[in-house]
C-alpha positions in Angstrom: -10.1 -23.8 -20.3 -10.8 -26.0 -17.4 -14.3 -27.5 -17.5 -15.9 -25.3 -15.1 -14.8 -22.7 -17.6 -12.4 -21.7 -15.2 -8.8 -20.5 -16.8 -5.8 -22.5 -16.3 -2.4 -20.7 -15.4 0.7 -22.6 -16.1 -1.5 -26.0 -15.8 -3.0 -25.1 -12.2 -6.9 -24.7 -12.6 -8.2 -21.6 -10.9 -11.5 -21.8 -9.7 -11.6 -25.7 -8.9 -11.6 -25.4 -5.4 -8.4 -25.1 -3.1 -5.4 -27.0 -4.3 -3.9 -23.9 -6.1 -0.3 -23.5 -4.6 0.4 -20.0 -3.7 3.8 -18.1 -3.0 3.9 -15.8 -0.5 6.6 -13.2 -1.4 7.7 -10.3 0.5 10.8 -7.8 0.5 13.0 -6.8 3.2 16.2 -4.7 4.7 17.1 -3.5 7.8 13.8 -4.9 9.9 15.4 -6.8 12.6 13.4 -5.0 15.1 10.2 -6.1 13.1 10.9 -9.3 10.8 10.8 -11.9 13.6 7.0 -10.8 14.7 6.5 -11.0 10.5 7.9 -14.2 10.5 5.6 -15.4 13.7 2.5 -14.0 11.9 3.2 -16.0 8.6 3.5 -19.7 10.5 0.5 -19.1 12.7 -1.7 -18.7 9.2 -4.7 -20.7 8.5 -3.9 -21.4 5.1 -0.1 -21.7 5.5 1.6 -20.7 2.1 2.9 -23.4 -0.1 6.5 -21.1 -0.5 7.9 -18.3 1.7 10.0 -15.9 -0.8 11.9 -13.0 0.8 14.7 -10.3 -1.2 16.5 -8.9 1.8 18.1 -5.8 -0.1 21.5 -4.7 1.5 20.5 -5.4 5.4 23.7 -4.6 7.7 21.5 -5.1 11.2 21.1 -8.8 11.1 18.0 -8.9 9.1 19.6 -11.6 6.7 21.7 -13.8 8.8 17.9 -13.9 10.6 16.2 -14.9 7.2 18.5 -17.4 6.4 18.6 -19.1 9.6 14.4 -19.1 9.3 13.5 -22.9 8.1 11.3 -22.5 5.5 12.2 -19.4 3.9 13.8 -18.9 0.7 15.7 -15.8 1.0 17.3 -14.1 -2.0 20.1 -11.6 -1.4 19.7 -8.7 -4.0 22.2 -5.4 -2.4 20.6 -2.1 -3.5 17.7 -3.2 -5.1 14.4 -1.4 -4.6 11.0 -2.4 -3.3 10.0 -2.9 -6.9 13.0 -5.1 -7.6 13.0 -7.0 -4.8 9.5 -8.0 -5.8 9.8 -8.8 -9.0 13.1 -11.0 -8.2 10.8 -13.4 -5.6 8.0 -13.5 -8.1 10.5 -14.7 -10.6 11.9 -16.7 -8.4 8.5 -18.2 -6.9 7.5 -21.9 -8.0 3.8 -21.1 -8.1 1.6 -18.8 -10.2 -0.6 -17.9 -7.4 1.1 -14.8 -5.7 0.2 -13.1 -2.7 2.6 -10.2 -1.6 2.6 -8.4 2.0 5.9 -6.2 3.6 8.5 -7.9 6.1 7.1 -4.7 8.8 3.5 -5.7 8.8 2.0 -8.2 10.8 -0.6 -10.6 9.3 -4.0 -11.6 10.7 -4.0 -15.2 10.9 -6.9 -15.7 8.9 -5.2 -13.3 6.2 -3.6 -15.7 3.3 -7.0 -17.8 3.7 -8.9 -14.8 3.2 -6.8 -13.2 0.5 -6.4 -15.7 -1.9 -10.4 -17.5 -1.9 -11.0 -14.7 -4.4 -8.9 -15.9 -6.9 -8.6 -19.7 -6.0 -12.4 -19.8 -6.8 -11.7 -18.3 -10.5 -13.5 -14.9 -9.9 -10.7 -12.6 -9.8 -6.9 -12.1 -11.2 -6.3 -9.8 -8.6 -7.7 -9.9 -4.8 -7.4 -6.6 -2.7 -7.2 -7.3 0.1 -7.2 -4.6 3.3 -4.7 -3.4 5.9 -5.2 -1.4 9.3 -2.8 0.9 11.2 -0.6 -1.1 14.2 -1.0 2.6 16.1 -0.1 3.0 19.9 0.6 7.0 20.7 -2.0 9.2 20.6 0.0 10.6 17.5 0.1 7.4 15.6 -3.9 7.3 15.8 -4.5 10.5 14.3 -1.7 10.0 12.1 -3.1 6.9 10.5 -7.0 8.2 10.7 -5.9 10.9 8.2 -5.1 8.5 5.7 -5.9 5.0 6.4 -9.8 4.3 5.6 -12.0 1.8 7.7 -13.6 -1.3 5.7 -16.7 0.4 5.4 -15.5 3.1 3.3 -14.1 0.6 0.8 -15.4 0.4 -2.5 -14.8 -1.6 -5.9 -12.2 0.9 -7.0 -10.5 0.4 -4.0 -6.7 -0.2 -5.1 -5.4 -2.6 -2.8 -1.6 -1.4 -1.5 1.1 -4.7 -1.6 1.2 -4.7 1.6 -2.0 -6.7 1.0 -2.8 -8.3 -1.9 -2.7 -11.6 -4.5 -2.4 -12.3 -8.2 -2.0 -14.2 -10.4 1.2 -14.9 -12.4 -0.6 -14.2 -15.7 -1.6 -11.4 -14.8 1.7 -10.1 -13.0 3.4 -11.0 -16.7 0.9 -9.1 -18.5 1.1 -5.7 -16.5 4.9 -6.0 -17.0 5.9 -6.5 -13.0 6.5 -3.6 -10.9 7.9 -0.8 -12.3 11.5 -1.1 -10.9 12.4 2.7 -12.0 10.1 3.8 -9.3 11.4 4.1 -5.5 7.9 4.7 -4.1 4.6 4.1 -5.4 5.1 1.4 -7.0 2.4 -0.5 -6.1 -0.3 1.9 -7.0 1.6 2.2 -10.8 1.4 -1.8 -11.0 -2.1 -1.2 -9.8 -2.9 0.9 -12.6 -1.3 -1.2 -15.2 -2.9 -4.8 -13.9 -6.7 -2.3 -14.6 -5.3 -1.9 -18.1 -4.4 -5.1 -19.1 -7.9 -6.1 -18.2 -7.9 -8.3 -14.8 -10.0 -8.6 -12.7 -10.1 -7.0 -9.0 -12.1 -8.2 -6.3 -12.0 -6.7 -2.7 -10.8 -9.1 -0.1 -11.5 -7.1 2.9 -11.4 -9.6 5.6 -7.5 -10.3 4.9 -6.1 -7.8 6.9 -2.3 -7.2 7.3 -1.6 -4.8 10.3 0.7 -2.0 9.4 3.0 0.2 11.6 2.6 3.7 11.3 5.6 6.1 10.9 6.3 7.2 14.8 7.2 11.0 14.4 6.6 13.9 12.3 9.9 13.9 10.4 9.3 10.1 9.6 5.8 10.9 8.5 7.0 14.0 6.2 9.1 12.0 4.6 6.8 9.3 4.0 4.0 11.6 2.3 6.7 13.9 0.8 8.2 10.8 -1.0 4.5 9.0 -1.9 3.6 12.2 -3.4 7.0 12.4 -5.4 6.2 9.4 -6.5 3.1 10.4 -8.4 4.8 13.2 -10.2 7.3 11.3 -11.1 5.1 8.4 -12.4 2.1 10.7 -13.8 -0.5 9.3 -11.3 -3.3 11.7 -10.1 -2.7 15.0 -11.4 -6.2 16.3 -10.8 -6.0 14.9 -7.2 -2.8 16.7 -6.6 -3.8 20.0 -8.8 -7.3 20.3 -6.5 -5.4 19.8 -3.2 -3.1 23.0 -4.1 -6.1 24.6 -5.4 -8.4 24.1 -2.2 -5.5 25.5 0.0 -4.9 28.6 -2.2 -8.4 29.4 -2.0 -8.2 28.7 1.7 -5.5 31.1 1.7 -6.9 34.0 -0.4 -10.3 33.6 1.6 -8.1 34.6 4.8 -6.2 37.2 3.0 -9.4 39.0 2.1 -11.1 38.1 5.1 -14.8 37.9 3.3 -17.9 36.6 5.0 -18.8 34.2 2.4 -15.3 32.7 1.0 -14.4 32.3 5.0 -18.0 30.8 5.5 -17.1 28.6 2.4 -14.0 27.6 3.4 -15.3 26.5 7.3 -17.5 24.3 5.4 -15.6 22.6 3.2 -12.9 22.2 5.9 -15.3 20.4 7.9 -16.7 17.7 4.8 -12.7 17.3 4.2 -12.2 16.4 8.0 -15.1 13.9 8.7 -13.4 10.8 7.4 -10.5 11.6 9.7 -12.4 13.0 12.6 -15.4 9.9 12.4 -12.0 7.2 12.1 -10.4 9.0 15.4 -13.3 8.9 17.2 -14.0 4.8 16.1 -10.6 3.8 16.7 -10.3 5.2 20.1 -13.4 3.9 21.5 -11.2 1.8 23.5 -9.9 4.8 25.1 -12.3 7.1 24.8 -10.9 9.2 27.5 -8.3 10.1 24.7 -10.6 11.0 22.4 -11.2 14.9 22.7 -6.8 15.3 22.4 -7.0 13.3 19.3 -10.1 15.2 18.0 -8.3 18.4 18.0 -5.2 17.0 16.2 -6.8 16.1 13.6 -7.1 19.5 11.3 -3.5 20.3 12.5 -2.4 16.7 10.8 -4.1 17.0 7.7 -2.7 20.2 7.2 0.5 18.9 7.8 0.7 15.5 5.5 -1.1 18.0 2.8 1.9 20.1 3.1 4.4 17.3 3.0 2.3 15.9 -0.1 2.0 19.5 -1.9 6.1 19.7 -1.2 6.9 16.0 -3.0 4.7 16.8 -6.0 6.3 19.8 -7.0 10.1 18.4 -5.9 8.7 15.5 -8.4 7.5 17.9 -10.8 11.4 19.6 -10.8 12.9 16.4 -11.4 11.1 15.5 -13.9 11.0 19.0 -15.7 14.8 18.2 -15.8 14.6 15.1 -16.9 12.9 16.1 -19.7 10.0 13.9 -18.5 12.4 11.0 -19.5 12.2 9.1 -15.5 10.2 6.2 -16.5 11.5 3.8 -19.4 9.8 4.6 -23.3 7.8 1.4 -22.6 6.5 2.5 -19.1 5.8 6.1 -20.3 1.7 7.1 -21.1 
């Protein structure tokens, strides 16, 4: 122990004030529209990272000949691997046991690394979560990204921070047993999980804000929510969540099957409770543009509908795959 009482990791003390080195790692393939705004946003930070880490995975559009021309950067070439691959190569490959992980696509406040990694730099955390906030420009983007990305106040300190935001530390990362590298989406939130049951410590960081862009058209966005939610089958997270979401839509549709008063009465209602996160984030986020604000407000229930949909199809395409797998997707170690 250090002799604030602070715990040492690989002989840096955490928690004595800010000369921890931290390793900024992020993966990458096929983002040379994006990676050179990324790259912009990560030299422009406050607290500039001690190490830049970066798995390009198979690019063919540039994206690598760009990251290895970048001064600065250690870029690791890693063909084929996934997101939860790529990370767990930089970590490995990272000199310091301070971590803080973000996506090539995002772009980073420049107050974010200062911001993320106080939590654990003062000894008071393992993991910081820190926040991210939809890069939205269309009307559709907006309403797209109010259906699922919350505002700071509605943070809490269950909030599970996605890695498109977030710092550890390399104890911590070791103990959880990395990211799961079986698992092509939702990774993060499994890691998530498995950091809370190895016992570290989370603290919300919610002033270290990456900026994320949202999926431009409906295809893109089906796939997105069709594959997040495959992901949860696949990997066992949030049955109840996804077993009330089919169940609240069959009784929606049986209440306008029989037509009754009261089940159509009750389903109005609860419509409305389930749309006034969405509907209250619209309306904040366009108060720029207000003007836009009555178009956006009537896509809203036609959205959530639709990412519900896409979410209800990937769950039960995950269930299928794994019914035929036996429930064998995830390694013996990995599997609850």
């Amino acid at each position: 122990m250090a002799p604030n009482g602070a715990p040492h990791v690989g002989g840096l003390p955490f928690g004595g004030g800010r000369y921890v080195k931290v390793s900024l790692i992020s993966t990458v393939k096929d983002a040379g529209a994006h990676v050179g705004e990324f790259l912009a946003s990560v030299r422009t930070q406050t607290r500039p990272p001690d190490e830049v880490v970066i798995v390009d995975g198979g690019s063919t559009d540039g994206t690598w000949e760009r990251l290895r021309a970048e001064p600065g950067i250690h870029a690791l070439r890693e063909p084929g691997a996934g997101i939860g691959r790529g990370r767990n190569v930089a970590i490995r490959a990272a000199a310091h046991d301070l971590i803080a992980v973000t996506d090539a696509d995002c772009l980073l406040e420049p107050d974010w690394l200062e911001h993320l990694v106080e939590p654990v730099e003062r000894g008071t955390a393992d993991v910081a979560a820190g926040f991210y906030r939809p890069l939205a420009t269309s009307l559709f983007e907006v309403v797209s990204a109010a259906v699922s990305v919350p505002e700071r106040d509605e943070l809490d300190r269950g909030w599970m921070p996605s890695s498109r935001s977030v710092a550890f530390r390399r104890e911590v990362f070791d103990a959880a047993g990395g990211y799961p590298e079986w698992l092509e989406v939702g990774e993060d939130m499994y890691f998530n999980h498995r950091l809370r049951e190895s016992g570290a410590r989370f603290e919300l960081a919610p002033d270290a804000v990456a900026w994320w862009r949202v999926r431009p058209t409906l295809a893109a966005t089906w796939r997105q929510y069709a594959r997040y939610s495959e992901g949860d089958a696949l990997a066992g997270m949030y049955p109840h969540r996804h077993a009330l979401r089919f169940g609240v839509y069959a009784g929606a549709a049986f209440a306008l099957a029989t037509r009754r008063r009261s089940l159509l009465t009750a389903a109005a209602l609860g419509g409305a409770a389930y749309a006034w996160k969405p509907l209250r984030r619209t309306w904040t986020r366009l108060a720029v543009a207000p003007e836009r604000r009555p178009a956006a407000v009537a896509m809203v229930a036609p959205m959530m509908a639709f990412v519900d949909a896409a979410k209800m199809w990937g769950y039960a395409r995950g269930l299928l795959v794994l019914r035929g797998t036996r429930g064998r997707v995830a390694p013996a170690e990995d599997r609850a």
